[in-house]
C-alpha positions in Angstrom: 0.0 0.0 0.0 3.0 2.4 0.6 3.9 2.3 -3.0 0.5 3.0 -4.3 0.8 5.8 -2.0 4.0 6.9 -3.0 2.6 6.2 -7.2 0.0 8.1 -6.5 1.2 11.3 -4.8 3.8 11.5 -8.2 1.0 11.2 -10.4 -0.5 14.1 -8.9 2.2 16.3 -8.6 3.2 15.3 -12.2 0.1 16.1 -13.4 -1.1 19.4 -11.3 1.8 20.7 -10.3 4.2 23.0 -11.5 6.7 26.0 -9.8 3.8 28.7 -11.0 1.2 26.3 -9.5 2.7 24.5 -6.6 0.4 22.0 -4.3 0.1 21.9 -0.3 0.1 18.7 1.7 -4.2 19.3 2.0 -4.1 19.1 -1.4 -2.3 15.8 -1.8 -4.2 14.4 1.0 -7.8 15.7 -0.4 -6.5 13.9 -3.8 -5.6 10.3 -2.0 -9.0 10.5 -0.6 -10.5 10.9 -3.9 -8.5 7.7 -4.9 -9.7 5.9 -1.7 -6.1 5.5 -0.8 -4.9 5.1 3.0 -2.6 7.8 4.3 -2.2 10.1 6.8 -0.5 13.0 7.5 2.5 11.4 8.8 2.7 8.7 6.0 2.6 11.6 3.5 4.8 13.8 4.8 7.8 10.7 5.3 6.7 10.2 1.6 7.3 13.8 0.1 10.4 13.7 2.9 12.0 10.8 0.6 10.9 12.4 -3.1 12.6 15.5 -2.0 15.7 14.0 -0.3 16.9 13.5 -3.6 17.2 9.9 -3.2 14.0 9.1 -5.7 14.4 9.2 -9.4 11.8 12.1 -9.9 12.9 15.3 -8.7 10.5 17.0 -6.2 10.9 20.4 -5.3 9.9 22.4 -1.5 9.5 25.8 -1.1 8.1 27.9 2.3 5.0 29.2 0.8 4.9 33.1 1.3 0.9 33.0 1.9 0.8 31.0 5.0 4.0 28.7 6.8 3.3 25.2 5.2 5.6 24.0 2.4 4.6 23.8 -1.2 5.5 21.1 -3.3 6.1 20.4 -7.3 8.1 18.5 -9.9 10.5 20.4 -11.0 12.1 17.9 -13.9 9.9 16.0 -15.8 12.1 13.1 -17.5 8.8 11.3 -19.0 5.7 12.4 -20.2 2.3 11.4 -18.3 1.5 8.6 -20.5 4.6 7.1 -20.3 4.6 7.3 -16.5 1.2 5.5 -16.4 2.5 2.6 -18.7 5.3 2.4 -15.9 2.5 2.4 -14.0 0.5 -0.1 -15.1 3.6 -2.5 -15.7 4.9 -2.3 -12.1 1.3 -3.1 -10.6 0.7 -6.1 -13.4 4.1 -7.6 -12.8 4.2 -10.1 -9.4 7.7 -10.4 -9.4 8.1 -6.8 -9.0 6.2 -6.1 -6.4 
């Protein structure tokens, strides 16, 4: 489940976020509900703690938001395009030995 977690939360940022449109933690949280995927606060924040450690293969960015004092986050390279993230995706989940 902490993968689908983890898939998830780079989907979203990959495909709502950018530098000029940054998302919140309450936004990634409101999106995992709308998935029906478990997570709470903690889990999410140890996940966007590890995409922006610089140890994951997608860069994630952080910034102190200047509106309020939680952190914004967005992807700031993009080394594949959404539909070849999803056949990733869809190939990780499908194959057994994988996961």
């Amino acid at each position: 489940m902490k993968y689908k977690r983890l898939l998830t939360i780079v989907e979203y940022l990959w495909k709502y976020s950018s530098k000029q449109q940054p998302k919140s933690i309450e936004d990634i949280l409101h999106y995992l509900e709308m998935k029906r995927i478990e997570g709470g606060l903690k889990a999410v924040r140890n996940d966007l703690k590890f995409l922006t450690s610089g140890e994951s293969f997608i860069k994630v960015e952080a910034a102190q938001s200047g509106r309020n004092q939680y952190i914004d986050y967005w992807i700031e390279d993009r080394f594949f395009e959404i539909h070849e993230l999803r056949y990733m995706m869809d190939a990780i989940s499908s194959a057994r030995f994988i996961s």
